[in-house]
Each structure stands twice: as structure tokens, then as C-alpha cells.
C-alpha positions in Angstrom: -6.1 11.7 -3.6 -9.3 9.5 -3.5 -9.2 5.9 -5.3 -12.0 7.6 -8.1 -9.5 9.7 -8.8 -6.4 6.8 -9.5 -8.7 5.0 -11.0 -9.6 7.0 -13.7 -5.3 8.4 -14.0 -4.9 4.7 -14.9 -8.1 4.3 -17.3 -6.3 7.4 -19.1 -3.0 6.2 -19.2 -4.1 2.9 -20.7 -6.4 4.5 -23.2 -3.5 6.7 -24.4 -1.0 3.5 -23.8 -2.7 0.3 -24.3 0.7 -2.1 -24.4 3.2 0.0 -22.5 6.8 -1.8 -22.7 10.2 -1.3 -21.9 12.3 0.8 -23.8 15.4 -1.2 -23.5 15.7 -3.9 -26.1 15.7 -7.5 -25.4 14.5 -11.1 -26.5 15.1 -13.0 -23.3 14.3 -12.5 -20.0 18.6 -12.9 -19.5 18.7 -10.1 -22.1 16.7 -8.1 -20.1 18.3 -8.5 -16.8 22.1 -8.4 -17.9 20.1 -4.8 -19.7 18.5 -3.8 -16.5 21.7 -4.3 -14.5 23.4 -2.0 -17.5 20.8 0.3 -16.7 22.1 1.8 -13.2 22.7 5.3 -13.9 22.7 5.2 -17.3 20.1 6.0 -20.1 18.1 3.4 -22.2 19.4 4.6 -25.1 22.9 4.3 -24.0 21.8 0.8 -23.1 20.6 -0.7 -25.9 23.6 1.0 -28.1 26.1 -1.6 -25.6 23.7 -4.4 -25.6 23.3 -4.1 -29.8 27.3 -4.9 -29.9 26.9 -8.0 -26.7 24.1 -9.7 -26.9 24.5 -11.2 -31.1 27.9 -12.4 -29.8 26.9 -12.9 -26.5 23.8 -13.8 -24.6 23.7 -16.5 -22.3 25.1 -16.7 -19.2 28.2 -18.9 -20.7 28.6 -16.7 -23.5 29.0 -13.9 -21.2 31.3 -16.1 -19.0 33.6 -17.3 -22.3 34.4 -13.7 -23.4 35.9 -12.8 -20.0 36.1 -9.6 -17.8 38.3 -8.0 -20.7 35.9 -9.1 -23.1 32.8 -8.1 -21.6 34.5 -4.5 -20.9 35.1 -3.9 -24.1 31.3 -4.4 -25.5 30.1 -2.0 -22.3 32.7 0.7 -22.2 30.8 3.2 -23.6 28.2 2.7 -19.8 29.0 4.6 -16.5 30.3 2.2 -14.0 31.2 -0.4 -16.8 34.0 -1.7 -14.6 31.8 -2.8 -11.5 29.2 -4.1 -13.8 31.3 -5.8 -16.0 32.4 -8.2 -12.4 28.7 -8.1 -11.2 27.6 -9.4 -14.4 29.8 -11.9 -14.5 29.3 -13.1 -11.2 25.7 -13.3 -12.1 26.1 -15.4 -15.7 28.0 -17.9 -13.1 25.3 -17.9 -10.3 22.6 -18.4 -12.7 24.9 -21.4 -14.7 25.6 -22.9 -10.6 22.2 -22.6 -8.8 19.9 -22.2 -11.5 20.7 -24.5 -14.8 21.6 -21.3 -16.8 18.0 -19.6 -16.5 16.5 -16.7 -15.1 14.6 -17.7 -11.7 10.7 -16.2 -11.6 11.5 -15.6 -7.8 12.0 -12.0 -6.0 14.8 -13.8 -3.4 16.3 -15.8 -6.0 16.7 -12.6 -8.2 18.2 -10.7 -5.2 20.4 -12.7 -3.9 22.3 -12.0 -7.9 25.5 -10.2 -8.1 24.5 -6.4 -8.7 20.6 -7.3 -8.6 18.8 -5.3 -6.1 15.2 -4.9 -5.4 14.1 -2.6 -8.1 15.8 -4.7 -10.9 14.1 -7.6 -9.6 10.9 -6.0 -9.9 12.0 -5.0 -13.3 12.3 -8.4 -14.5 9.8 -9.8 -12.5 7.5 -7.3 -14.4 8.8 -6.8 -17.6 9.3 -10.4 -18.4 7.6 -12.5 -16.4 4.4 -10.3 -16.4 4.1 -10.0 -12.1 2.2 -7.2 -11.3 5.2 -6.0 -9.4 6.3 -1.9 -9.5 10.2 -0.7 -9.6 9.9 2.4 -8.4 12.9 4.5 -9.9 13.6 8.4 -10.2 10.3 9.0 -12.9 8.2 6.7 -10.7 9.1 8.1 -7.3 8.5 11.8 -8.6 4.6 11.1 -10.5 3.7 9.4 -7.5 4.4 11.6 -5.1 3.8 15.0 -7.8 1.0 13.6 -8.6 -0.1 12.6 -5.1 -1.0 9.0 -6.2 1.2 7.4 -4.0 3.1 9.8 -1.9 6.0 8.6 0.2 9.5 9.7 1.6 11.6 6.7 0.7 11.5 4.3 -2.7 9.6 1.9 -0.7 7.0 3.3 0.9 6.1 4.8 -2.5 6.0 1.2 -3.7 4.3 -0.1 -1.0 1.7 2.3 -1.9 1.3 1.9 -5.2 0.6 -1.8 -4.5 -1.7 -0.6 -2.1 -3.8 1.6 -4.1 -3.4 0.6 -8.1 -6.3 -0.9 -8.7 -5.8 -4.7 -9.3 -6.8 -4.6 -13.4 -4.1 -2.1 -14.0 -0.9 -3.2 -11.4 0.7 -5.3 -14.1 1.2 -2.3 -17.0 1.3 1.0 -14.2 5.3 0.2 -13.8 5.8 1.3 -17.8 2.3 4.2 -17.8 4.3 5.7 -14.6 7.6 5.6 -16.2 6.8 6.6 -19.1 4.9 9.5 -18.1 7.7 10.6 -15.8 10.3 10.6 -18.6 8.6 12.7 -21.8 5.1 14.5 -19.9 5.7 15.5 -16.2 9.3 15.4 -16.4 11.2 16.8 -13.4 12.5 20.6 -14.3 9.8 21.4 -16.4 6.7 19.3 -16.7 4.8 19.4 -19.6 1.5 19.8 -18.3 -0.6 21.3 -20.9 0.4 18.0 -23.2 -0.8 15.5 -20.1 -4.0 13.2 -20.2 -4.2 13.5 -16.6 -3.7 17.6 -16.0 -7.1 17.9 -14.2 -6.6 15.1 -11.8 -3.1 15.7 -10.7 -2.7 17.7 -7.5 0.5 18.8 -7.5 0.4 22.6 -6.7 2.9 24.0 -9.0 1.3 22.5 -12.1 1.8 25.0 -15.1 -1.7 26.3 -15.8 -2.7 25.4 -19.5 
């Protein structure tokens, strides 16, 4: 794929999406991460149902801390993997209280070296709520970019790599949500939805359904 080409995707998925956001729900940037961690394997929706129960009894990193492993549990059982989260989440509240007076650090090493915070989470937040024209490159992401032949690659990585690489500079900070977003509701991964996408006639992907 030529740069005319990706430039243009992204002009379209702007036009159609001018203020692309998350769809899990947060105030904070420690909402967002303690959501983001939730997130592993698990749905948005699912998400936001768990955090509406934590975060208006508890969202700070000693609120999370003074309800305790039980506690905590019990507001995220209804998540896959609530029991692992649950201690990652909690080592987290007490790294951030520790090494970072209770806030979120704007720093890709700082946010990695948190409990149960890997690289794509960090880009999340770095993104998401610190408005870095980082790129976590999940499931949707890694399959558009490499469907699509935007950004193809054979690990996570390489497809971010290339997506910083080749998204022009004006759209890096919003292509994170157009790319998710189009993964998850128009070229989703059994059946894409190509005669409802914006981009149909730039995509090379050679099993596209003819419209």
C-alpha cells in the first residue's frame, strides 16, 4: 500500500469519526487504567458494568487499597480472570501510592514497570488520557492493519512499529480509536462488513465481499 493511499484511509476515517474515544468509561486517567487492566480478555461492555459498581465507592489508588482483595473481588467478579486482576490491581494502587504520590505517571517505563501493565495498556493510557500519539495494537488493530495492508506485520509489534512508521503525523494521535473502532463494528473478523465501510475501494485485502 502506497502512503496516498493511508493517507486518504485516515482522511475518511476522521471525516466519518471526527472525536474517536474510548468506549470504556472513565473520569481519570486512574479510572482508565485500573479499566484498561479490567479489560484483558474481556469486553468493554463487561467493563464498564464492573467499574459502574467500583469506581463511585472506589477510585483512587487508596480507595482501592482500603476495600481489600475481598473487597475489590466482589465489585469485579462478574470479569474473566477477576482473581489475578484483583492482586495486580492492587499491587498497582500501592506502586502508584509508593513511587508516584498516588498519580498516574505520563511515562511508558514508569507505566510498565506496574503490576499487570504491559506495553499495550501503557499505550492505552498514554493515548487515551494523556493524548501521546502512541498505538496499542490489540486483536481489531492487528487484523485492519494487516487486512487492510496498512501496516502489515507478523507479530503485535512490528504492526506497531509500522503504523508509527507510516500514519501520517496529523492523524497518529486519534488512528488507535479509527482503527479500533473499525475493527470492532465494519471489517470485523468472520464477516466483515464491507459494503457498509468508508474505505472499501482502498482496502487490499483479497477476500473483501464485493458490494
Amino acid at each position: 500500500m502506497n502512503q496516498t493511499k493511508r493517507e486518504e484511509i485516515f482522511r475518511r476515517l476522521q471525516a466519518a469519526n471526527p472525536a474517536p474515544t474510548t468506549e470504556l468509561q472513565y473520569d481519570t486517567p486512574f479510572e482508565l487504567l485500573i479499566a484498561v487492566i479490567l479489560s484483558a480478555q474481556a469486553t468493554d461492555v463487561g467493563v464498564n458494568k464492573a467499574t459502574a459498581r467500583l469506581f463511585p465507592v472506589a477510585n483512587t489508588p487508596a480507595a482501592i487499597l482500603a476495600l481489600g482483595e475481598e473487597g475489590l473481588k466482589a465489585h469485579i467478579k462478574t470479569i474473566g480472570l477477576y482473581n489475578s486482576k484483583a492482586t495486580n490491581i492492587l499491587k498497582t494502587c500501592q506502586a502508584l501510592i509508593d513511587n508516584h504520590d498516588g498519580e498516574v505517571p505520563r511515562d511508558r517505563k514508569a507505566l510498565e514497570a506496574l503490576p499487570g501493565v504491559g506495553r499495550k495498556t501503557a499505550n492505552v493510557v498514554l493515548n487515551t488520557a494523556f493524548g501521546e500519539p502512541t498505538i496499542a495494537v490489540d486483536t481489531h488493530i492487528y487484523r485492519v492493519s494487516n487486512r487492510t495492508r496498512i501496516a502489515p506485520g507478523k507479530t503485535v509489534r512490528a504492526v506497531e512499529d509500522k503504523l508509527l512508521k507510516v500514519v501520517p503525523k496529523t492523524y497518529q494521535r486519534d488512528a488507535h480509536h479509527w482503527l479500533i473502532l473499525h475493527g470492532r463494528y465494519v471489517c470485523k473478523a468472520r464477516k466483515p462488513a464491507c459494503e457498509a465501510c468508508v474505505i472499501e475501494d482502498l482496502c487490499e485485502y483479497p477476500e473483501k465481499v464485493s458490494t
